[in-house]
PQR file with spaces between the fields and no chain letter, atoms N, CA, C, O and H, PARSE charges and radii, in Angstrom:
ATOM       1  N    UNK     1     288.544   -7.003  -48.791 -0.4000 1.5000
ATOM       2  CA   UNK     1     289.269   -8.228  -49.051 -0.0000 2.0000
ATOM       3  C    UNK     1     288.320   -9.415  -49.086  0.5500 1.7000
ATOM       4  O    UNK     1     288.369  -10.301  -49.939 -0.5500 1.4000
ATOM       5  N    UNK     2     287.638   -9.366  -48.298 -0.4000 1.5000
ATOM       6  CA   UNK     2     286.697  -10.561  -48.410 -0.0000 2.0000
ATOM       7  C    UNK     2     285.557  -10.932  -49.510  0.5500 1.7000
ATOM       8  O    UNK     2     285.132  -11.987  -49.980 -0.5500 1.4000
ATOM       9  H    UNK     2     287.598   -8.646  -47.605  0.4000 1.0000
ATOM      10  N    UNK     3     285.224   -9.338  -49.719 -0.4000 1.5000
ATOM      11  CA   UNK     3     284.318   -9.324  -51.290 -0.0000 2.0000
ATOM      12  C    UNK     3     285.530  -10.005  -52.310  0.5500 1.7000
ATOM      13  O    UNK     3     285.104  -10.928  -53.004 -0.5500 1.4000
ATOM      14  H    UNK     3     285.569   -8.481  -49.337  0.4000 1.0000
ATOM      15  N    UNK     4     286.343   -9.816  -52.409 -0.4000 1.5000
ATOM      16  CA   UNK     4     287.975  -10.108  -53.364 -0.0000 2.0000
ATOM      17  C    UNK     4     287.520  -12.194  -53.687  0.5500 1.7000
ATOM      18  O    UNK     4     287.171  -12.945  -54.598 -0.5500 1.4000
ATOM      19  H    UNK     4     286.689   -9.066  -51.845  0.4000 1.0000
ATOM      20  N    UNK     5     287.966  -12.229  -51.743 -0.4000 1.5000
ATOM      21  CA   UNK     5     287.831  -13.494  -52.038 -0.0000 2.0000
ATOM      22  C    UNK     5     286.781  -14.432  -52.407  0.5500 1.7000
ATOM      23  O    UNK     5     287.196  -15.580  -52.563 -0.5500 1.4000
ATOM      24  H    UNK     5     288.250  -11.619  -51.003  0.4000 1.0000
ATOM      25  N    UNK     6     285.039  -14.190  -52.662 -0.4000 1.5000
ATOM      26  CA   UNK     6     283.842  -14.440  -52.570 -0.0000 2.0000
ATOM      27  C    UNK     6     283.734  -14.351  -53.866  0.5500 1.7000
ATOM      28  O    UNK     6     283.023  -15.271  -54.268 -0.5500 1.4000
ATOM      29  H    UNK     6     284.702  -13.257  -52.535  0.4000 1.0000
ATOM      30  N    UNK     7     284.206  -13.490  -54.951 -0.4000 1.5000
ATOM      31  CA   UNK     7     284.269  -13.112  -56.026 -0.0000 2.0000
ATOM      32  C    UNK     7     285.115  -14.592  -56.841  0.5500 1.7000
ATOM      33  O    UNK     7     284.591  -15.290  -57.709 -0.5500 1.4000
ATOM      34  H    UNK     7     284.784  -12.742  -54.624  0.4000 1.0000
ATOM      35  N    UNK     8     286.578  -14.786  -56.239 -0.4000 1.5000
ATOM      36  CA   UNK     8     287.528  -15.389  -56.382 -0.0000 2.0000
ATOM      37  C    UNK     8     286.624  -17.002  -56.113  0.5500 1.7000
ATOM      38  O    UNK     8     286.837  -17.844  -56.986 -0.5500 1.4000
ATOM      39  H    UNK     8     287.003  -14.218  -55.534  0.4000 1.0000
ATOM      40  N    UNK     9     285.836  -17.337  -55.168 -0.4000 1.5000
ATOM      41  CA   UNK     9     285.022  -18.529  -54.956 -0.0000 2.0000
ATOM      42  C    UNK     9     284.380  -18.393  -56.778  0.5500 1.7000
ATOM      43  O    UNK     9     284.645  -18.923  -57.857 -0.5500 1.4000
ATOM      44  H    UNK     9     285.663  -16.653  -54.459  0.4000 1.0000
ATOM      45  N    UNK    10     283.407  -17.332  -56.245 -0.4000 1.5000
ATOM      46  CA   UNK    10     282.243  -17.614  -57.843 -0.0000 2.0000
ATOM      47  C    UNK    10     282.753  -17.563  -58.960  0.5500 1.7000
ATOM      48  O    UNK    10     282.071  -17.783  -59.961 -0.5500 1.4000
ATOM      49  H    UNK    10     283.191  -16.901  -55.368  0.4000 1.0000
ATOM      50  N    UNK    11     283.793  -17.324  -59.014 -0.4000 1.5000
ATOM      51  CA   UNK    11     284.327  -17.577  -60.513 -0.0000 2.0000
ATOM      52  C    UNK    11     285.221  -18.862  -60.714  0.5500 1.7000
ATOM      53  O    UNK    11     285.288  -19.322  -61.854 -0.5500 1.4000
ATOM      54  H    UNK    11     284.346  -17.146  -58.200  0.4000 1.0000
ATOM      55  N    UNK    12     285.812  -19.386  -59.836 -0.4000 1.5000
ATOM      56  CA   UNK    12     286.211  -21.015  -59.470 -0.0000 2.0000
ATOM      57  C    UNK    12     284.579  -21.897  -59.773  0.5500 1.7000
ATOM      58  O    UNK    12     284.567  -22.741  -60.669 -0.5500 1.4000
ATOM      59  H    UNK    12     285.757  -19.013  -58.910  0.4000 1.0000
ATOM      60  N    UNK    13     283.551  -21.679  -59.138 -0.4000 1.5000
ATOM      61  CA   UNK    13     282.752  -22.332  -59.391 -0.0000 2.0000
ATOM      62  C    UNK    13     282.127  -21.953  -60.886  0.5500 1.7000
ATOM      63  O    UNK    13     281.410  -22.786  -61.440 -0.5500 1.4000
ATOM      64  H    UNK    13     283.561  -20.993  -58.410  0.4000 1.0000
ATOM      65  N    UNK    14     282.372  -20.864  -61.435 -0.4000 1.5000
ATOM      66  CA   UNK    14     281.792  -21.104  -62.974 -0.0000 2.0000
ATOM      67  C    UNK    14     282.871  -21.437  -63.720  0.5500 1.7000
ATOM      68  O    UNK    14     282.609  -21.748  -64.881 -0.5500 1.4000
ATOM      69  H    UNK    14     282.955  -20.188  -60.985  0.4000 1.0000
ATOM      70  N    UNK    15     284.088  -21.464  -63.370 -0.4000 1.5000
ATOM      71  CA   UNK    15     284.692  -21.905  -64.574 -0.0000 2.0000
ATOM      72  C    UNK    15     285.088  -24.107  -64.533  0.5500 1.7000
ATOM      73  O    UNK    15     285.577  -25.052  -65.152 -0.5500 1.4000
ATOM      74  H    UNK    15     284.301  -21.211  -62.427  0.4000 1.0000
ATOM      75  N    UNK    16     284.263  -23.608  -63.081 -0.4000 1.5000
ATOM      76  CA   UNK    16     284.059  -25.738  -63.093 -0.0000 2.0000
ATOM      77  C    UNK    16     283.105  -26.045  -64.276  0.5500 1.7000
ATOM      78  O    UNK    16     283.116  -27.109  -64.894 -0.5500 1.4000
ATOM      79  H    UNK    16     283.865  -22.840  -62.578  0.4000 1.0000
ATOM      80  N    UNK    17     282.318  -25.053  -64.514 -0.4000 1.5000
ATOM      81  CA   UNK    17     281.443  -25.739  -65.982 -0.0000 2.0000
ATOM      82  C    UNK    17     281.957  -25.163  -66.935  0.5500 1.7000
ATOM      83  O    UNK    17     281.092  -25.040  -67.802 -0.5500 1.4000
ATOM      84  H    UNK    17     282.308  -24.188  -64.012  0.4000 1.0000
ATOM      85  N    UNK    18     283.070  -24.662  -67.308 -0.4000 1.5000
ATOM      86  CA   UNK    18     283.186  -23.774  -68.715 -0.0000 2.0000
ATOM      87  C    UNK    18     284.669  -24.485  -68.966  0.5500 1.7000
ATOM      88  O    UNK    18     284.768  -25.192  -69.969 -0.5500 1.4000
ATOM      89  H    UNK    18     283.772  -24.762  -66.604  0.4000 1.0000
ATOM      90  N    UNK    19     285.814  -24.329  -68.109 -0.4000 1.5000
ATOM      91  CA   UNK    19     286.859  -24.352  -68.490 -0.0000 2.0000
ATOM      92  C    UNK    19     287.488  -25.544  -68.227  0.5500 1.7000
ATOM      93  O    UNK    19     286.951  -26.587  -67.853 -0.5500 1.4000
ATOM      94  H    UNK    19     285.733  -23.754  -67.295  0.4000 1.0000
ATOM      95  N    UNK    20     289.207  -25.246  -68.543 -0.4000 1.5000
ATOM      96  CA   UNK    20     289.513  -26.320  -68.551 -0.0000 2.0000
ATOM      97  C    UNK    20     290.146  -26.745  -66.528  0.5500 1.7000
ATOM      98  O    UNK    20     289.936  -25.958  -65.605 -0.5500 1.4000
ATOM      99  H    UNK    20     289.643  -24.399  -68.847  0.4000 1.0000
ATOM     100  N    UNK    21     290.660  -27.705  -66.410 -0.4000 1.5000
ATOM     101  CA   UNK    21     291.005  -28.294  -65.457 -0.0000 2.0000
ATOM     102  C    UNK    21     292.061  -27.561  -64.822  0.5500 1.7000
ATOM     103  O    UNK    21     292.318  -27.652  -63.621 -0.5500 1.4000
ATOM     104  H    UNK    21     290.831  -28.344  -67.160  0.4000 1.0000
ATOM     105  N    UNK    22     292.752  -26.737  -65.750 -0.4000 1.5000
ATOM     106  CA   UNK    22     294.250  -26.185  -65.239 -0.0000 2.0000
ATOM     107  C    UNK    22     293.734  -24.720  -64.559  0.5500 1.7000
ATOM     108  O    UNK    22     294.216  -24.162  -63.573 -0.5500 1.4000
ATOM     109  H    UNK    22     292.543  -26.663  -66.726  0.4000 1.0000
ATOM     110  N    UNK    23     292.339  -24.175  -65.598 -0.4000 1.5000
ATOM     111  CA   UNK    23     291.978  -23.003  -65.313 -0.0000 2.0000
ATOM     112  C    UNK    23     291.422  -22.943  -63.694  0.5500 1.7000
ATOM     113  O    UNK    23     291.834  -22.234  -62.776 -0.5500 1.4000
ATOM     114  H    UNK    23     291.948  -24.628  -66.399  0.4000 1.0000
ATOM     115  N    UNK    24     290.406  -23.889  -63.701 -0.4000 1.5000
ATOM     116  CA   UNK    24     290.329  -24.114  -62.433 -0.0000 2.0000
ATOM     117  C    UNK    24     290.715  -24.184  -60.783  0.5500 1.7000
ATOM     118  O    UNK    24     290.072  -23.893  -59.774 -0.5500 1.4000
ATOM     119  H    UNK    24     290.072  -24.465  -64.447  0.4000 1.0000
ATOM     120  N    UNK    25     292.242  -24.776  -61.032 -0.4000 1.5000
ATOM     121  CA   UNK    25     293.127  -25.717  -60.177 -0.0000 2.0000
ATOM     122  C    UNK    25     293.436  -24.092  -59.980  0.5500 1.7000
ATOM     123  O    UNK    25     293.355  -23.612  -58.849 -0.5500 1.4000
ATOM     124  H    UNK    25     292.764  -25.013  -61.851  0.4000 1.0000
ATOM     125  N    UNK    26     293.772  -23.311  -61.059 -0.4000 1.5000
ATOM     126  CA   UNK    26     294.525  -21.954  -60.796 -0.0000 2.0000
ATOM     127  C    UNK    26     293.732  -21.061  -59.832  0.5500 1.7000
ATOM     128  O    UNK    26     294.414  -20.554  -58.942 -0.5500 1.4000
ATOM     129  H    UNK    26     293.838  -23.701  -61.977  0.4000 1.0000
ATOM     130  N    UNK    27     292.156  -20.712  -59.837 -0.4000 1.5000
ATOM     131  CA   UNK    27     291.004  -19.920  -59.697 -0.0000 2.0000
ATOM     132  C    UNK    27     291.317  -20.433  -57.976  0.5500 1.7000
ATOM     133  O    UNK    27     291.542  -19.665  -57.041 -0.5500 1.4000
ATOM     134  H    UNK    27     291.601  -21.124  -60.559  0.4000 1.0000
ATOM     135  N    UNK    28     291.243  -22.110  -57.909 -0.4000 1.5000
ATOM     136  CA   UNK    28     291.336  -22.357  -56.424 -0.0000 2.0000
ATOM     137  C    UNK    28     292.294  -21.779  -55.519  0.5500 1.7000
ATOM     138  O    UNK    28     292.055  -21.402  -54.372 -0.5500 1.4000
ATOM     139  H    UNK    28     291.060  -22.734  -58.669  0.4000 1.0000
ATOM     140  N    UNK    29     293.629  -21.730  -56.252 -0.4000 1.5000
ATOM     141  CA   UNK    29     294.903  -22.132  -55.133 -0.0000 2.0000
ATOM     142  C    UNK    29     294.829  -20.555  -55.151  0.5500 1.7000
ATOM     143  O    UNK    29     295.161  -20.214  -54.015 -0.5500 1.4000
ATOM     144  H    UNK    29     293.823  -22.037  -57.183  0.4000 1.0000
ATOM     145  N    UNK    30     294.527  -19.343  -55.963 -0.4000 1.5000
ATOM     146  CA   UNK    30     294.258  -18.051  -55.592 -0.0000 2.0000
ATOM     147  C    UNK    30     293.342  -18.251  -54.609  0.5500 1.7000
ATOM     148  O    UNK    30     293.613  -18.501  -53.434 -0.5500 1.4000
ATOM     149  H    UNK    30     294.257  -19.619  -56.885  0.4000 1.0000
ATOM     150  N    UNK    31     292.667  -18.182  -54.904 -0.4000 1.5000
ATOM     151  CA   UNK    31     291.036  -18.096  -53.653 -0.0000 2.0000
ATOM     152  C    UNK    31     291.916  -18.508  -52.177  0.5500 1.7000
ATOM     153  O    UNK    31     291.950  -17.620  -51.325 -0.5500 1.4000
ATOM     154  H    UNK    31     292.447  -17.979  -55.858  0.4000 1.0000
ATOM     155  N    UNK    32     292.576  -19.742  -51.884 -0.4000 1.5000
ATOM     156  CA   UNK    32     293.115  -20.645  -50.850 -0.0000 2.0000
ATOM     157  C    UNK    32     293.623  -19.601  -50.746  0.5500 1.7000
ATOM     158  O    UNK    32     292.919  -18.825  -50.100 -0.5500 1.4000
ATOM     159  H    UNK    32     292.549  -20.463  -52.576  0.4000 1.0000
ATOM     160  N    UNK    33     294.996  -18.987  -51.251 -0.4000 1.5000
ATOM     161  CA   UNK    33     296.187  -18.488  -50.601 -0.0000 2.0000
ATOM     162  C    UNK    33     295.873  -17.023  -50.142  0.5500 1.7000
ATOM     163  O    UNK    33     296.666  -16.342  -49.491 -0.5500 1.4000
ATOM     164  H    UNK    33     295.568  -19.618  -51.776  0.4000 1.0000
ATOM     165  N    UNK    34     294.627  -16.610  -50.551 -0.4000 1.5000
ATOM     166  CA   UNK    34     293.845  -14.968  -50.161 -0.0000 2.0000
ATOM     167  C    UNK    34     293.213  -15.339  -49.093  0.5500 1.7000
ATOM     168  O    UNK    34     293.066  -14.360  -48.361 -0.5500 1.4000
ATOM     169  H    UNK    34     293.983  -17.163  -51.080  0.4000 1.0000
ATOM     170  N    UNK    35     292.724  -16.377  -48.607 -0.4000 1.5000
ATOM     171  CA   UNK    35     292.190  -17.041  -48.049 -0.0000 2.0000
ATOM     172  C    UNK    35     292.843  -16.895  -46.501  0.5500 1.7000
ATOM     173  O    UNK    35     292.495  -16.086  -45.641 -0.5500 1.4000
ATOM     174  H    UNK    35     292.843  -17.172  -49.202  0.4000 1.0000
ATOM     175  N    UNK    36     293.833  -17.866  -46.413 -0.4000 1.5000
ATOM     176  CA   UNK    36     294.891  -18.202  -45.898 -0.0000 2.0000
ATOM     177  C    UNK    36     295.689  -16.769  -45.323  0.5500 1.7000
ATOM     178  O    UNK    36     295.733  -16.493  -44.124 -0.5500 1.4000
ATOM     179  H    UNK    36     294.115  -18.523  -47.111  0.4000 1.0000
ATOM     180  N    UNK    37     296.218  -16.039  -46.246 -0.4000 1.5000
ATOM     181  CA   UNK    37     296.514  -14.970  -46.082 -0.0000 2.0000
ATOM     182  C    UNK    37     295.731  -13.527  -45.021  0.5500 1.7000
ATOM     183  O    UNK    37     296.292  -12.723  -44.276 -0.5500 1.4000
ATOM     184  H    UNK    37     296.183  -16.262  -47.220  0.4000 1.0000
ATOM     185  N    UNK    38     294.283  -13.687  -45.373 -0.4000 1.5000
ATOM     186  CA   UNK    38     293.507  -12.957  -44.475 -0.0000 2.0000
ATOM     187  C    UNK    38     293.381  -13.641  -43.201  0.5500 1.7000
ATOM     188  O    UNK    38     293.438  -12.977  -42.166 -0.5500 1.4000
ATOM     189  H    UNK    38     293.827  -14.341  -45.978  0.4000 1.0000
ATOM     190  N    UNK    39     293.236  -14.737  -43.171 -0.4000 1.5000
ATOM     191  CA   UNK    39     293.788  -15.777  -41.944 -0.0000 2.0000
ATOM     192  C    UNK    39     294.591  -15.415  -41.463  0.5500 1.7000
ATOM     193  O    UNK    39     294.193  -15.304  -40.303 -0.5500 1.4000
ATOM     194  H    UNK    39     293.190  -15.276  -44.012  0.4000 1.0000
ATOM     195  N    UNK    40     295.891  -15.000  -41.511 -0.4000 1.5000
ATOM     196  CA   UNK    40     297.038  -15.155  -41.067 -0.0000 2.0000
ATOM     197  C    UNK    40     297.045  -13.373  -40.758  0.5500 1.7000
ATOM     198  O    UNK    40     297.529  -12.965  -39.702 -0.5500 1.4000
ATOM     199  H    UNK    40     296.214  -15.090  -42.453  0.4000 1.0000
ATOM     200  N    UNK    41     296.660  -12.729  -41.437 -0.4000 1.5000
ATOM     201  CA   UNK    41     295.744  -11.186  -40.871 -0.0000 2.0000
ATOM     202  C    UNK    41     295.124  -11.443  -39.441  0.5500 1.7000
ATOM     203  O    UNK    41     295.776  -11.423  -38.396 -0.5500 1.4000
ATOM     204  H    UNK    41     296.267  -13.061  -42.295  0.4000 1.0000
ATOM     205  N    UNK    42     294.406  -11.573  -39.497 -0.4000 1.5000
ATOM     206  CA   UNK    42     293.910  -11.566  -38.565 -0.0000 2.0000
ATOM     207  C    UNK    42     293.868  -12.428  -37.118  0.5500 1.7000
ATOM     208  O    UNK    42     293.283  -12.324  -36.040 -0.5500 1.4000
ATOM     209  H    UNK    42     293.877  -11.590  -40.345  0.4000 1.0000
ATOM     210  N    UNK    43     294.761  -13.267  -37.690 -0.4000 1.5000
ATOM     211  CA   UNK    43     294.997  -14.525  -36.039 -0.0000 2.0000
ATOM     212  C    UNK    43     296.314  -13.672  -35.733  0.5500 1.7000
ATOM     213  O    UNK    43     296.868  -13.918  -34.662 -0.5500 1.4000
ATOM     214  H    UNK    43     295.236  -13.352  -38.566  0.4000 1.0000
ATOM     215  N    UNK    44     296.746  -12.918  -36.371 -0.4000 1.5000
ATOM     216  CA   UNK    44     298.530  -12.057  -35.744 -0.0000 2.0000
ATOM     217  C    UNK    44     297.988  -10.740  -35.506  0.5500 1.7000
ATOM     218  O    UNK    44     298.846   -9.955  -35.103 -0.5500 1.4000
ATOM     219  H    UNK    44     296.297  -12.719  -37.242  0.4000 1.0000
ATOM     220  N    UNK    45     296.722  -10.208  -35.642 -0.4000 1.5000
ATOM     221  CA   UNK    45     296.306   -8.617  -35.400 -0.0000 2.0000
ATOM     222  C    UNK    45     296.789   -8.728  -33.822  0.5500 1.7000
ATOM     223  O    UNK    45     296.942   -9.815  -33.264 -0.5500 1.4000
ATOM     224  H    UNK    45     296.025  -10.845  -35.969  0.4000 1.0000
ATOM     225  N    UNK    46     296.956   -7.753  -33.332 -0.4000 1.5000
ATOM     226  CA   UNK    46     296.694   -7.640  -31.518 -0.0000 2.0000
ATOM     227  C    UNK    46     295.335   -6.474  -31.700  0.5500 1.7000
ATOM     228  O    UNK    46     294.966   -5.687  -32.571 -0.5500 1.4000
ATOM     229  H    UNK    46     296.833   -6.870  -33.785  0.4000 1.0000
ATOM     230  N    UNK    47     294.769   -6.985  -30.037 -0.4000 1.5000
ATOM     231  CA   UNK    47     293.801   -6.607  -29.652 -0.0000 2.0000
ATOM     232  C    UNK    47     293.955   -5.672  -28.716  0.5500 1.7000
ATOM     233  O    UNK    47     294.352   -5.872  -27.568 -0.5500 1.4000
ATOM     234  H    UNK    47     295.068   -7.625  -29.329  0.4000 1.0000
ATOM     235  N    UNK    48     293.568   -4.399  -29.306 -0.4000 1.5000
ATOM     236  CA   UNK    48     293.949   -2.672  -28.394 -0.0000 2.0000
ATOM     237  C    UNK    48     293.169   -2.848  -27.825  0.5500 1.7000
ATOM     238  O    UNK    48     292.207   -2.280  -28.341 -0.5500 1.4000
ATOM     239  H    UNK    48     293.245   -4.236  -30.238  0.4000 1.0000
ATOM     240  N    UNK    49     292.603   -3.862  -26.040 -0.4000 1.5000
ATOM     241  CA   UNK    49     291.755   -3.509  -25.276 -0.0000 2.0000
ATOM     242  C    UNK    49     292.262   -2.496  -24.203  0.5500 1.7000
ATOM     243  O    UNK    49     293.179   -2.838  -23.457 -0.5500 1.4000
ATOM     244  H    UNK    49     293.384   -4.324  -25.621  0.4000 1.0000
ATOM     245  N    UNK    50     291.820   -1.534  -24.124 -0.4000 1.5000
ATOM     246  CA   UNK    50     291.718   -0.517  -22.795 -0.0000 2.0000
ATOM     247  C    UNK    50     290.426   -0.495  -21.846  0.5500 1.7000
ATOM     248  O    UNK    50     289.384    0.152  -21.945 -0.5500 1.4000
ATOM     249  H    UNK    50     291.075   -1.256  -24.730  0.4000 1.0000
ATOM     250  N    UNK    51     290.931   -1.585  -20.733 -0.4000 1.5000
ATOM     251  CA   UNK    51     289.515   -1.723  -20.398 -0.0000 2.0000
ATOM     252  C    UNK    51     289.874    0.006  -18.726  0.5500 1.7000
ATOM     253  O    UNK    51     288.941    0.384  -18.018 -0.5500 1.4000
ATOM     254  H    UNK    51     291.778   -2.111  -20.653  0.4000 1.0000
């Protein structure tokens, strides 16, 4: 998932020089909400300690 989202960064940043404004805005709020989403993974995981 995280390669997903790193991928989802570098292609937001090349299409800041190629495309248009809408393409962009789109590339971000994916990236954010995968983002966000693995966030929300992992701050609700529980922690199986058996000490």
């Amino acid at each position: 998932m995280d390669t997903i989202i790193f991928l989802l960064i570098l292609t937001t940043l090349f299409a800041m020089r190629t495309a248009r404004l809408w393409v962009v805005v789109a590339f971000f709020v994916v990236a954010l909400a995968a983002t966000l989403l693995l966030f929300n993974h992992h701050a609700t995981s529980k922690l199986p300690l058996n000490f």
